[in-house]
Structures are given as structure tokens and as C-alpha cells.
matplotlib code that plots the C-alpha trace (Angstrom):
import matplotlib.pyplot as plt

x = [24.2, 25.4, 27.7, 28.7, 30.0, 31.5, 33.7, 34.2, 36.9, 38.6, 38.5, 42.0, 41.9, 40.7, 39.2, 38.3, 35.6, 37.1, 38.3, 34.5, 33.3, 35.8, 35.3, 31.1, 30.8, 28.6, 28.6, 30.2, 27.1, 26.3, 30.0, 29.6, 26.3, 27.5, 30.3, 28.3, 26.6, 29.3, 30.8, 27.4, 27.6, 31.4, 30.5, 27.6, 29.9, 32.1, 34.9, 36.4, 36.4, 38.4, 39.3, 42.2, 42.0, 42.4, 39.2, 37.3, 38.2, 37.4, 33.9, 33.5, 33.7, 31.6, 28.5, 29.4, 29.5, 26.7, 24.2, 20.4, 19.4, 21.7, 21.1, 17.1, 17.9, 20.1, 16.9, 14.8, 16.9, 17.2, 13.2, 12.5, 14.9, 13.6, 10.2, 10.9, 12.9, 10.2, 7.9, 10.5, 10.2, 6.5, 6.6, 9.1, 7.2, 3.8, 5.9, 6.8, 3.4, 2.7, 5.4, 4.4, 0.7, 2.0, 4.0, 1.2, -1.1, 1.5, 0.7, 3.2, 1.9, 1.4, 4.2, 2.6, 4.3, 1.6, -1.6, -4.3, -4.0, -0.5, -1.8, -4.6, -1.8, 0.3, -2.4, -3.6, 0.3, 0.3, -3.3, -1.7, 1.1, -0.9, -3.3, -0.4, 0.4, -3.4, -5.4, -7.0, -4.0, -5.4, -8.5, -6.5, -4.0, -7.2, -8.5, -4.9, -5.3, -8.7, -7.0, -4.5, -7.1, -9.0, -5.8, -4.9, -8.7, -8.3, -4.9, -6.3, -9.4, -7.0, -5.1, -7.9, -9.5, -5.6, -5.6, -9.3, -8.2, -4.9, -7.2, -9.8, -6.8, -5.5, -9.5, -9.1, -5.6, -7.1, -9.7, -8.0, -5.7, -8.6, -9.8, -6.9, -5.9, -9.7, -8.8, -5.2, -7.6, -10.1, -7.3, -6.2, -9.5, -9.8, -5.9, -7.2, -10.3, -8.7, -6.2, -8.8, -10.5, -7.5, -6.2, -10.0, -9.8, -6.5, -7.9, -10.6, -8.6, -5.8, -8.5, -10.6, -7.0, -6.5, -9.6, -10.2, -7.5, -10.0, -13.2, -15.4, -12.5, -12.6, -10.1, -10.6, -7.4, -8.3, -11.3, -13.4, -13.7, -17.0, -14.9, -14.2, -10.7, -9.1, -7.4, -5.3, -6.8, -6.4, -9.2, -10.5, -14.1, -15.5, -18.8, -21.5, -24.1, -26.6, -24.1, -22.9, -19.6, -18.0, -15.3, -12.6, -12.5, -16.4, -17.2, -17.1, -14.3, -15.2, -15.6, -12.4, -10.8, -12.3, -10.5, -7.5, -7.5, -8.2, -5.8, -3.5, -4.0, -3.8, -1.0, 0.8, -0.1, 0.5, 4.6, 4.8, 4.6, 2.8, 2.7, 0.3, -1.8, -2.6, -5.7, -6.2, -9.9, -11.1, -13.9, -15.6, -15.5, -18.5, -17.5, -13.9, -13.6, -11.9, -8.6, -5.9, -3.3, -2.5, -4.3, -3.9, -6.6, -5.8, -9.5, -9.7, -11.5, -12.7, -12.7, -9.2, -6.7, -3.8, -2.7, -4.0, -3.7, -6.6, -5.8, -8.0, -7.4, -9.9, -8.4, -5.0, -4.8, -4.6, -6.7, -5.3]
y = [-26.0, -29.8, -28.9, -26.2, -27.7, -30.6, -28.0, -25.8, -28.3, -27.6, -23.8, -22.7, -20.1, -16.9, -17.9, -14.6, -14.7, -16.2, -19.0, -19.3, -18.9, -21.6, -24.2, -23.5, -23.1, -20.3, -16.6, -13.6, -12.4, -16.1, -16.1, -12.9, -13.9, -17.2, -15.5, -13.9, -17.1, -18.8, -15.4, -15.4, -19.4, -18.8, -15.7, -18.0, -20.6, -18.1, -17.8, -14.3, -13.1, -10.9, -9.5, -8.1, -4.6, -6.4, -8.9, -5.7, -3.5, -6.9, -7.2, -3.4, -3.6, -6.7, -4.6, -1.9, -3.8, -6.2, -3.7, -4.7, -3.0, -4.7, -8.0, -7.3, -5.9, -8.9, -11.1, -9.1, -10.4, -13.6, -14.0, -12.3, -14.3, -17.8, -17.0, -16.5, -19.5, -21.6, -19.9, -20.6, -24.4, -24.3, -23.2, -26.1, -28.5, -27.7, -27.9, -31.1, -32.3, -31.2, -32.9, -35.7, -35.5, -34.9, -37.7, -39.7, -38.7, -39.4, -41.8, -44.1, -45.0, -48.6, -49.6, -50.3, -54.2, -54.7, -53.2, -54.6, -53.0, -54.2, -58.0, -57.1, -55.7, -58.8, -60.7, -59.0, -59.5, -63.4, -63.8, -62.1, -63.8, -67.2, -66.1, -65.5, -68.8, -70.2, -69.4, -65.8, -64.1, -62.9, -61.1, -59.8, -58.1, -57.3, -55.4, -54.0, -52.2, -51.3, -49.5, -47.7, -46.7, -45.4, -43.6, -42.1, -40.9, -39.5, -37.8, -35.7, -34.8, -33.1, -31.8, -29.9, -29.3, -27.3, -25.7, -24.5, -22.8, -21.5, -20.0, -18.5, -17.0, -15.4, -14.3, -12.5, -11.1, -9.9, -8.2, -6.7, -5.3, -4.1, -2.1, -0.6, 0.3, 1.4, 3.9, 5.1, 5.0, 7.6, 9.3, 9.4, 10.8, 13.0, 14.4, 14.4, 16.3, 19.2, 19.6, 18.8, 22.0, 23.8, 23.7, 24.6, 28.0, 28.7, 27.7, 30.5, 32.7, 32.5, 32.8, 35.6, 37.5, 37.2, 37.3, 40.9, 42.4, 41.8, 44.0, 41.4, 38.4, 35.5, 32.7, 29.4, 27.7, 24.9, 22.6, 20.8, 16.9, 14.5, 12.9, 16.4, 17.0, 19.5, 19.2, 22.2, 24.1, 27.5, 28.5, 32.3, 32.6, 35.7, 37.4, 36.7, 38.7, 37.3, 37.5, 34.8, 33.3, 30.9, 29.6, 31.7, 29.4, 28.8, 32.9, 34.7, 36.4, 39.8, 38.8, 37.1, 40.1, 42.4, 39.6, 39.9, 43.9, 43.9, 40.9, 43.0, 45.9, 44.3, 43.3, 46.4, 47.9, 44.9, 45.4, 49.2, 49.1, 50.5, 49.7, 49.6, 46.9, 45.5, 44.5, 42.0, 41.6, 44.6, 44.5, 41.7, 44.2, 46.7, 47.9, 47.8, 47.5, 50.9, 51.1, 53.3, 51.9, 52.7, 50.5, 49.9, 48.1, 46.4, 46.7, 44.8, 47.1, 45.8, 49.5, 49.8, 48.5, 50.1, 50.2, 53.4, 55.1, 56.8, 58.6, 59.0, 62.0, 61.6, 58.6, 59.2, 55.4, 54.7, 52.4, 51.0]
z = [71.9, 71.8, 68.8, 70.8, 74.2, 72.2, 70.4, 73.5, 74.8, 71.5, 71.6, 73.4, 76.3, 74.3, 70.9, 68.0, 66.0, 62.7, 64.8, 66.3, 62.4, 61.4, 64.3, 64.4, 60.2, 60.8, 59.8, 61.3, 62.9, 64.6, 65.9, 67.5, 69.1, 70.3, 71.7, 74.1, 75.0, 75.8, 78.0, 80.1, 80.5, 81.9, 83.8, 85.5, 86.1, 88.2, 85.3, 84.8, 81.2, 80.2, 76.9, 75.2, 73.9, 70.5, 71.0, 72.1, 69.1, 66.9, 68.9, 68.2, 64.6, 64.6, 66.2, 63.6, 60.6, 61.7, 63.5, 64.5, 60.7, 58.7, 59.8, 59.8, 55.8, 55.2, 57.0, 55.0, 51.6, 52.7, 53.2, 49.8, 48.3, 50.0, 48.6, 45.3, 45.4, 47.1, 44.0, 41.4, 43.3, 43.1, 39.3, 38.7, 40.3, 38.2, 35.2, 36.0, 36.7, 33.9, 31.5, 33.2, 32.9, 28.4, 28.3, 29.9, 27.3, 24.8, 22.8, 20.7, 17.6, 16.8, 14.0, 10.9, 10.9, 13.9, 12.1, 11.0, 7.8, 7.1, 7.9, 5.3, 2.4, 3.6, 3.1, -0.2, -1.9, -0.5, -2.4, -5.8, -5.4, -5.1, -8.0, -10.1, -10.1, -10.4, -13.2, -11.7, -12.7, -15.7, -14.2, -11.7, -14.3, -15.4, -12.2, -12.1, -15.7, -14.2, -11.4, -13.7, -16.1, -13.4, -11.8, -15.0, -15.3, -12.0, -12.7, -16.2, -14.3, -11.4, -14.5, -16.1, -12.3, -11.8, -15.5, -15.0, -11.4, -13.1, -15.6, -12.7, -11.6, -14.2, -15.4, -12.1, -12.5, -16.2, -14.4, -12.1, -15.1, -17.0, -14.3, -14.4, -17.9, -17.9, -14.8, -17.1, -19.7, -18.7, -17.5, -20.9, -22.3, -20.2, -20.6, -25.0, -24.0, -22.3, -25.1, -27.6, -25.9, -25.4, -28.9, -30.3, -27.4, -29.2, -32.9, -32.1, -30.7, -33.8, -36.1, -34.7, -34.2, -37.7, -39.1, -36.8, -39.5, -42.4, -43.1, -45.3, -45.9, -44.0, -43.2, -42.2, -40.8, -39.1, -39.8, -37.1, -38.1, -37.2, -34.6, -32.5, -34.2, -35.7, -39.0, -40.4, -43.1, -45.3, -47.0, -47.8, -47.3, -49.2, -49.1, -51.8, -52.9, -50.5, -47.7, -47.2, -46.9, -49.8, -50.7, -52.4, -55.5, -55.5, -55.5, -58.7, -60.9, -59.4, -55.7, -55.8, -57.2, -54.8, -51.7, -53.5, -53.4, -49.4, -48.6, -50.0, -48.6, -45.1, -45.4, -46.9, -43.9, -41.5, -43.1, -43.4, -47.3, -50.6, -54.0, -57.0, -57.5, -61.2, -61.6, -64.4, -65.9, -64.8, -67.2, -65.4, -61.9, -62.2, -58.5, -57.1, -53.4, -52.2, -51.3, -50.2, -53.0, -56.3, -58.9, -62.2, -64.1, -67.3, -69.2, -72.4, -75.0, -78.3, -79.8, -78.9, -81.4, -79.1, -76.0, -74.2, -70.9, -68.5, -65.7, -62.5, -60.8, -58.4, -57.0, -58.1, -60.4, -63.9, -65.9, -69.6]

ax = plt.figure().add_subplot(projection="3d")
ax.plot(x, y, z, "-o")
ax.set_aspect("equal")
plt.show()
């Protein structure tokens, strides 16, 4: 209230609230309030305040722009805002500490001029350097080409030490490679088995298809090798006289003819067609297999000088 009544003999006879702002450097609310203060303190004194309809309308919208709840929500702000600055000054100040309490523990290292293992070295170089001119320097070339030798020693044994763990490694990468090629690998087999077993299913099937066209011939088409294979084949099998099949050229002159007569006949009547048959040899057949075609046997005969005809009505051939 000092500042105040000095300044009062400044303020002219009515004073608004931006002058009290300006003279007091203090907000719009404080100027309003001190204001009043001042009116009471004049109105006590016997002074007769009165106010121009403009300073009323200008107090007016002072207590509507800076009503009770706005100044307790701006001195709400202001508090919330003063404790997270004295917080953010609390967490400045630890930090601080802190760097402080670092750079105490900070330690700079000695220079290397100032250790005892530079005065050693120093003092190591002034000894060779004295040697050298004394008669030790040969032993201590001597201990030098010790040193080397044992450096270079040291340098092949790190050599094979790194080209045995290059080779560990690459032991392991092989392993890990053969596991798997051996995983593609029995993936493999296993992809060969099933058409290993489907083309012997469709070898069966081929051969039984065909073979269901024949009434006592045979044919082998495909062979099955030691190693599970199958190799393509065409053999006849024919029926021996124990019952057996053989090979076409292992059976006799007349079972081979009797094949021949049903082979043929199948497959006349696979394509649609008919025609005689000549049968060559015919003496060496005591039985012809029976069949639906015309046949002509061609018998030799030592009694015949000529060539002469028989007809069989009965099956509807001719013999000569």
C-alpha cells in the first residue's frame, strides 16, 4: 500500500483502470480491486466519489469479464502451473546433482608421459640405446630375434587356431546341408517309389488287359529287374506240355505254330477281318489248335511226287 500512496499523488482527478494497470504494473483484475480500495480509503476520508457513466460501464465489464470463477479457474491454472514448474525445478535440480556427483567420479586418465610404465619403456630404449654402443648389443639383437621368432610362432599358431575354426564352421554349415539334401533326398525316394509302383499298377494292368484277349498265349512286356525296375520287354510265353509257360523261341515247332494260329486269330477279330492262314510244317503238328479261319496246311509227303490238293469239308480248309 506504500507503492500505492506514493503513486496516488500522481494519479489525476479520475484515473481508469488501464491507467491504474499502467501506473501499478499489475493486471486487470488487481486494478479493478485496488480501485475499490482506494474509493473506500477516499469515501472514509469524507471525499465524494463519483463516477462517470463511462468508468461505470468500464467497471461493469471488468466484473463480467473477471468474475469470482474466472479468477479462481485462472488461480486454479496458475497453481497447477506453479507446481509443475516447481517439479520441473525439482527434476532439474536432481539432475544437476547428479551431473555433478558423474563428473566427480570422473576420472581423468593419467597421460601416458607421467606413467610408470612409460619411465620403464624410456628407461628400457635409454638401456638399448646404451648397450648398442657397449659390447651387449649383440645378445640383445639376440633376444630381439628371440622375440620375433617367438611372435612369428605366435602369429602361425593364431593362423591355424582361425583356419581350424573357419573349418568348424564350415563342418557345421556341411552338416547342416547334408541334412538337408538328405530331407530332398528322401523326398526324392519317396516321389521314385510311388511312380516305381504306379508304373508296375499300370504294367499289370496293360498286361493283364492284353493278355485277357488270349486263351493259352501269354505276353510279357515289361520285365521286373533285381533293383525294383522295370525294363521293357516283348516276349510270348506259350504253354508246354506240362503246363507251363516258356518262351516262344524255347517251345517246340508245333507249340509255336499252334501261338501263331491264336495270335492270329485275335487279332483278326480285334480289326474286323478274315483270311486263310498257311500253315507251313504241318507234318510236325499232330493237333492244330481250333480256329474259326480258313487254313491251309502245306504237308510234305514223301509218297507224293506232285503237288496235290485235300479238301476238309468238315472244317471247311484245305490241306496240300
Amino acid at each position: 500500500m506504500a507503492d500505492i500512496e506514493r503513486k496516488e499523488q500522481e494519479i489525476p482527478k479520475y484515473v481508469k483502470v488501464r491507467e491504474v494497470m499502467q501506473l501499478c504494473e499489475v493486471s486487470e483484475s488487481r486494478a479493478y480491486r485496488i480501485m475499490q480500495q482506494l474509493n473506500k480509503e477516499l469515501e472514509a476520508q469524507g471525499f465524494v466519489i463519483g463516477k462517470s457513466n463511462r468508468l461505470q460501464a468500464v467497471n461493469q465489464q471488468g466484473q463480467r469479464e473477471a468474475s469470482k470463477e474466472m479468477i479462481e479457474g485462472l488461480q486454479a491454472q496458475i497453481a497447477g502451473l506453479q507446481t509443475e514448474f516447481d517439479a520441473a525445478e525439482a527434476e532439474l535440480k536432481n539432475l544437476t546433482d547428479e551431473q555433478a556427483s558423474l563428473q566427480a567420479k570422473l576420472v581423468t586418465p593419467t597421460p601416458f608421459e607421467q606413467t610408470t610404465e612409460y619411465a620403464s619403456l624410456a628407461a628400457a630404449v635409454a638401456a638399448s640405446k646404451a648397450a648398442e654402443a657397449g659390447a651387449g648389443q649383440k645378445a640383445l639383437n639376440a633376444q630381439i630375434q628371440a622375440v620375433y621368432a617367438e611372435s612369428r610362432e605366435l602369429q602361425q599358431q593364431k593362423g591355424k587356431a582361425d583356419q581350424a575354426e573357419a573349418q568348424r564352421k564350415r563342418i557345421a554349415e556341411l552338416q547342416d546341408q547334408e541334412k538337408a539334401l538328405s530331407a530332398q533326398y528322401e523326398e526324392l525316394e519317396k516321389g521314385i517309389y510311388l511312380c516305381e509302383q504306379f508304373t508296375k499298377a499300370k504294367v499289370r494292368m496293360l498286361t493283364d488287359r492284353i493278355n485277357g484277349k488270349f486263351k493259352n498265349v501269354r505276353f510279357r512286356l515289361f520285365l521286373e529287374q533285381v533293383n525294383g525296375g522295370v525294363k521293357d520287354d516283348c516276349e510270348v510265353l506259350v504253354p508246354n506240355e506240362a503246363g507251363s509257360m516258356v518262351l516262344f523261341r524255347d517251345a517246340n515247332n508245333a507249340a509255336r505254330i499252334n501261338a501263331g494260329l491264336e495270335i492270329i486269330e485275335t487279332l483278326a477279330y480285334h480289326w474286323g477281318i478274315s483270311m486263310p492262314v498257311f500253315i507251313d510244317n504241318a507234318e510236325s503238328v499232330t493237333r492244330l489248335a481250333h480256329t474259326a479261319m480258313q487254313t491251309v496246311r502245306l504237308v510234305v509227303s514223301e509218297q507224293d511226287a506232285k503237288l496235290r490238293l485235300e479238301l476238309d469239308e468238315t472244317k471247311g480248309g484245305a490241306a496240300a
